[in-house]
C-alpha positions, 0 to 999 in steps of 0.5 A: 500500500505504501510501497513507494511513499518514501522515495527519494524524489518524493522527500524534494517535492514536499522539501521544495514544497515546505521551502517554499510554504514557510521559506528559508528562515523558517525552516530551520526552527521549525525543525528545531521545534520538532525535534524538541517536541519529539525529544520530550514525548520519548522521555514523558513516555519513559517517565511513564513507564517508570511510574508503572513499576514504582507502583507495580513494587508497593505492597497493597495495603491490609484490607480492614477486618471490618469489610472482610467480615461482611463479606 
């Protein structure tokens, strides 16, 4: 389906195209902006997974004797 989405020829034209659309000053912050946004959603992801196992290694809490009577 996406066979041929990638192809050299291909990333000029939507080079060119995003060149002329925001121009040569642009461009280079606005790539900067996008790493800086991609760098910051791997490291949320990476704090997310270390949350995970801090909470995966606390013990649970004792259930009180009062609610496993009315059980």
């Amino acid at each position: 389906m996406f066979e041929g989405l990638f192809q050299p020829l291909h990333m000029l034209v939507v080079f060119a195209i995003a060149l002329l659309i925001f121009g040569p000053k642009k461009l280079p912050e606005l790539g900067k902006g996008l790493g800086e946004s991609i760098r910051g959603f791997k490291s949320a992801m990476s704090a997310k997974d270390e949350i995970k196992v801090e909470v995966k290694d606390e013990p649970k809490p004792p259930v009180p004797k009062e609610i496993t009577a009315q059980s």
